[in-house]
C-alpha positions in Angstrom: -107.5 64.3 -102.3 -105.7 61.0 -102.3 -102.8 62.6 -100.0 -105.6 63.2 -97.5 -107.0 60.1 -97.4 -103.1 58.5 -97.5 -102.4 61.1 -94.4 -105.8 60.2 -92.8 -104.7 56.4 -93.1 -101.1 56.3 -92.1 -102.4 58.5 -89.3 -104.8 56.3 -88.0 -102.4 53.2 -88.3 -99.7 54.8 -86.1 -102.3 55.6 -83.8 -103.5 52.2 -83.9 -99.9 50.5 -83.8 -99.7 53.2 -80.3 -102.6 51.2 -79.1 -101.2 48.1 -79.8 -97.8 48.7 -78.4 -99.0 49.9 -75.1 -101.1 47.3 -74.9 -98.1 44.8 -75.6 -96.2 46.9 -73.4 -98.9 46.5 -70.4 -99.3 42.6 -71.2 -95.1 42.6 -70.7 -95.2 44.3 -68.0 -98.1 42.5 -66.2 -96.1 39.0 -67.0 -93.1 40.5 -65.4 -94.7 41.8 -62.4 -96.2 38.1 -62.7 -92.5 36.1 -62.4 -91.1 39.0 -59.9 -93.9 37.9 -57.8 -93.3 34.2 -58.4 -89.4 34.6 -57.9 -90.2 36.2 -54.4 -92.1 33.7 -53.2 -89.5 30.9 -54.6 -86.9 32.8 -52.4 -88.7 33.1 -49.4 -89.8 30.1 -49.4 -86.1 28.4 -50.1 -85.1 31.0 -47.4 -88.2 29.1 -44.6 -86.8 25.6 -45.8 -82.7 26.3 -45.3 -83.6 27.8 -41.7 -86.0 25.2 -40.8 -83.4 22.5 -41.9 -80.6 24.6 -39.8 -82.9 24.9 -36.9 -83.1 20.9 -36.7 -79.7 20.4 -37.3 -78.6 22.9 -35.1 -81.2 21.5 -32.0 -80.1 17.9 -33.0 -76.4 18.3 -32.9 -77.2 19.4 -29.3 -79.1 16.5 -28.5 -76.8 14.4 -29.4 -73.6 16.0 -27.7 -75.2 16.4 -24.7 -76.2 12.7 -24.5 -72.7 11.5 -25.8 -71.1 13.8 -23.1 -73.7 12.2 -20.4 -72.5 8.9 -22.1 -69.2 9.2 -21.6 -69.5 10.7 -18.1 -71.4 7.7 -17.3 -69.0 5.4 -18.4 -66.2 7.0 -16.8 -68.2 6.5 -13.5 -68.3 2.8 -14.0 -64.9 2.8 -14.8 -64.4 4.2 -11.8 -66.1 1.9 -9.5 -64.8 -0.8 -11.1 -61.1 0.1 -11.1 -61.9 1.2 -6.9 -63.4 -2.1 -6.5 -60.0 -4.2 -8.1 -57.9 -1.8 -6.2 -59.4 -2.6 -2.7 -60.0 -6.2 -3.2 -56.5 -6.2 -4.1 -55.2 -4.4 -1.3 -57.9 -7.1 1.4 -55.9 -10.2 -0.3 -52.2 -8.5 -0.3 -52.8 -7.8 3.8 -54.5 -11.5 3.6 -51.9 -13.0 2.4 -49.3 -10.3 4.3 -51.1 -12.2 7.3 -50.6 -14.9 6.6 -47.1 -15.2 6.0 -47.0 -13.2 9.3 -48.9 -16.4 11.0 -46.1 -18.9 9.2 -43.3 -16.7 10.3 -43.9 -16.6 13.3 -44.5 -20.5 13.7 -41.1 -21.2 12.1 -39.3 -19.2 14.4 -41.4 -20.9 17.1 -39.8 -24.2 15.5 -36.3 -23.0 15.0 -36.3 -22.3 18.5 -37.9 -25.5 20.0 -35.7 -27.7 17.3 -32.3 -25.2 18.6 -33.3 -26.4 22.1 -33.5 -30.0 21.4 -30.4 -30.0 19.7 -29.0 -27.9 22.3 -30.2 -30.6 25.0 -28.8 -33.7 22.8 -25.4 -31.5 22.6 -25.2 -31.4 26.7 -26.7 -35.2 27.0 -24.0 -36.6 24.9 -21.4 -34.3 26.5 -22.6 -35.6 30.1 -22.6 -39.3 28.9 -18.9 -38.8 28.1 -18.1 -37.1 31.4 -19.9 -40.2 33.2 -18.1 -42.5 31.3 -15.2 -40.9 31.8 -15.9 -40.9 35.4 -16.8 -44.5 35.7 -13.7 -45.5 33.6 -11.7 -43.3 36.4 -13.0 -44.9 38.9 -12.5 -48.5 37.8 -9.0 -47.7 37.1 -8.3 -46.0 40.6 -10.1 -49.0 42.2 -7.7 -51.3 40.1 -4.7 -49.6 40.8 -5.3 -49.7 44.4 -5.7 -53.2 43.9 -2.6 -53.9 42.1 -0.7 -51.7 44.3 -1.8 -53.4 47.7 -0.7 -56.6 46.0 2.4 -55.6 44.6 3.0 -54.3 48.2 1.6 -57.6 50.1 4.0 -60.0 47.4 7.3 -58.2 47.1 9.6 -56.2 49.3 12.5 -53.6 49.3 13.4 -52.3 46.1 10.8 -54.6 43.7 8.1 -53.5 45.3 8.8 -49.9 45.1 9.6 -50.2 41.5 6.3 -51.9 41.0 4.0 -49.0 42.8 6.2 -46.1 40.4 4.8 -48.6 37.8 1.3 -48.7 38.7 1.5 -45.3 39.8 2.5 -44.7 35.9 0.1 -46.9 34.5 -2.8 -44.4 36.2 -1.3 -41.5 35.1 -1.1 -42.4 31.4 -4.6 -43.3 31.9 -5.5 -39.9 33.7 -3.9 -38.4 31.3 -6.5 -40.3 28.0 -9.5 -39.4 30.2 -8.3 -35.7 30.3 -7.5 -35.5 26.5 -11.1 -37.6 26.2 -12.8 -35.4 28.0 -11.0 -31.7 26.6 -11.8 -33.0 23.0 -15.5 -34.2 24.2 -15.8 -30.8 25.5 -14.2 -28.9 22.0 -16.8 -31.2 20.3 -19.6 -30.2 22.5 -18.6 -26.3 22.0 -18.5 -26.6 17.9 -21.5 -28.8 18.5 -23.6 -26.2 20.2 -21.9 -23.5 17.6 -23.4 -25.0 14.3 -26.8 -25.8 16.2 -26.7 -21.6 16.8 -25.8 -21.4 13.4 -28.5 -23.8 11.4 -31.3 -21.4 13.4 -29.8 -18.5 12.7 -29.5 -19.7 9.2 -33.2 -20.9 9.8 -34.7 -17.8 11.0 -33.3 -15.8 8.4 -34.9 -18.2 5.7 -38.4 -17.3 7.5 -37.2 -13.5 7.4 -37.1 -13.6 3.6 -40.2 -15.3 3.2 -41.8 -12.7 5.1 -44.0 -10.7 2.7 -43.7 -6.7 3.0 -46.9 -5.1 4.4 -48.9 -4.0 2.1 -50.0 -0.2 1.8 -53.5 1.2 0.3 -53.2 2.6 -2.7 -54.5 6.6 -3.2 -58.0 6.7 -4.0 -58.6 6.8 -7.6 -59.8 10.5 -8.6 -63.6 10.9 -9.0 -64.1 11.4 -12.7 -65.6 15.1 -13.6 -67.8 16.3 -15.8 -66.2 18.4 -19.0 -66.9 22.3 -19.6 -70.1 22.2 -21.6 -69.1 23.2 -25.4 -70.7 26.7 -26.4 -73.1 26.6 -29.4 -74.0 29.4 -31.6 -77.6 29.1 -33.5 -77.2 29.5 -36.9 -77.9 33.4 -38.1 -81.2 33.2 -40.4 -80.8 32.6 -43.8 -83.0 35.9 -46.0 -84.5 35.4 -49.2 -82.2 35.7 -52.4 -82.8 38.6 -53.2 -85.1 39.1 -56.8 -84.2 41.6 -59.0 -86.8 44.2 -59.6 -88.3 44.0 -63.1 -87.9 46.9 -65.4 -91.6 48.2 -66.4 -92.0 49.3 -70.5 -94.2 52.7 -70.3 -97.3 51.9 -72.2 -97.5 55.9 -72.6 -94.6 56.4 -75.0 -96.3 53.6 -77.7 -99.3 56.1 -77.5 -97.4 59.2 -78.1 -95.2 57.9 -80.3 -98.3 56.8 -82.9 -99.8 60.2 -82.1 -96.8 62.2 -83.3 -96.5 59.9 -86.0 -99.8 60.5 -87.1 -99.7 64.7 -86.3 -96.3 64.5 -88.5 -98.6 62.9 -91.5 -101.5 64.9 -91.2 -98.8 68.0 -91.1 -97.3 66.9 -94.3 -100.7 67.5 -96.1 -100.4 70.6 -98.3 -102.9 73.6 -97.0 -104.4 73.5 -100.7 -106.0 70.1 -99.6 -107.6 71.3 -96.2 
């Protein structure tokens, strides 16, 4: 009788410990299902933040390259307009001033010419005055040795007076002969005269050739500035949720029939004499 009732007892135990254990089995299992859940919604919700941060970075990048790029097109323009505006103010005073030196060249060769003229006229004045000195003096001299020969002629005869008209007649020639040598070195001086007065314009207008500024040319307009190629994007691919591992489930059937075979294997273990 006691084996019974120890059967009937460690039965019933095993049967309960069954209960318990696929109870504590289900309560596991529920908790698990629990933090899966949990994890999964951790993950996609990570997953919603990373691509909504990606998004704005991505769309914000864009903003600002294309407004830097606009920025530096801009600035390029103004650049630009600026560097054409230097360029032709430039060029306007280069042909001012190409002008003007133009103007001044042509009024010093107007002056090397009037100043060569004058000098050219002072040259033949002064020339003229000796060959009308020279003149006067000629005459003076023939006019006295006229004189001196019609008195040598009235006031001596025979062979004195003839020696004193080959005198006088002497005494003009040596004097013919200084105004011809007077007037062939007046005339060598009024030749190198007239030479160096060629010479200082020459010498003059080449001085005004050389100050002569080269005419200016326009410069080639300064290239337009372009806009770049626009740089090719690519969205960022969408970020999935990390994935969760699935949680392994305890059976809450095996607890059940593990306490029911326990508790068939006791009750077997009863001798038949007791039943």
């Amino acid at each position: 009788m006691p084996a019974i009732w120890g059967a009937a007892i460690g039965g019933a135990t095993s049967i309960i410990g069954g209960i318990f254990g696929s109870s504590e089995a289900a309560s596991q299992n529920a908790q698990a299902k629990k933090n899966y859940k949990e994890q999964k919604k951790v993950a996609e919700q990570q997953a919603r933040i990373t691509n909504k941060y990606q998004k704005e970075a991505f769309e914000a990048e864009k903003k600002d390259y294309f407004a830097a790029r606009q920025f530096q097109y801009d600035s390029a323009v103004r650049q630009w307009q600026y560097d054409t505006t230097i360029q032709d103010f430039r060029y306007l005073q280069d042909t001012k001033n190409y002008n003007s030196s133009v103007k001044n060249y042509a009024q010093q060769i107007t002056f090397n010419s009037v100043a060569a003229q004058l000098a050219y006229e002072s040259q033949q004045e002064s020339f003229n005055e000796l060959l009308a000195s020279q003149a006067f003096e000629g005459q003076e001299e023939l006019v006295n040795s006229l004189v001196n020969q019609g008195r040598v002629a009235l006031g001596q005869a025979g062979n004195s007076r003839t020696k004193a008209i080959q005198a006088t007649l002497a005494e003009q020639g040596r004097n013919a002969a200084i105004m011809t040598a007077s007037i062939i070195s007046g005339a060598k001086e009024f030749e190198r005269g007239l030479r160096e007065v060629t010479l200082q314009r020459y010498a003059s207008d080449m001085q005004a050739a050389a100050n002569l500024m080269i005419r200016p040319e326009r410069l080639p307009d300064i290239p337009v500035p372009q806009m770049g190629p626009e740089r090719t994007f690519v969205a960022p691919a969408e970020v999935l949720p990390a994935a969760v591992p699935t949680p392994i489930y305890q059976s809450t059937v095996m607890p059940l029939i593990s306490g029911i075979t326990s508790a068939a294997q006791g009750f077997a273990s009863i001798p038949k004499e007791y039943w």
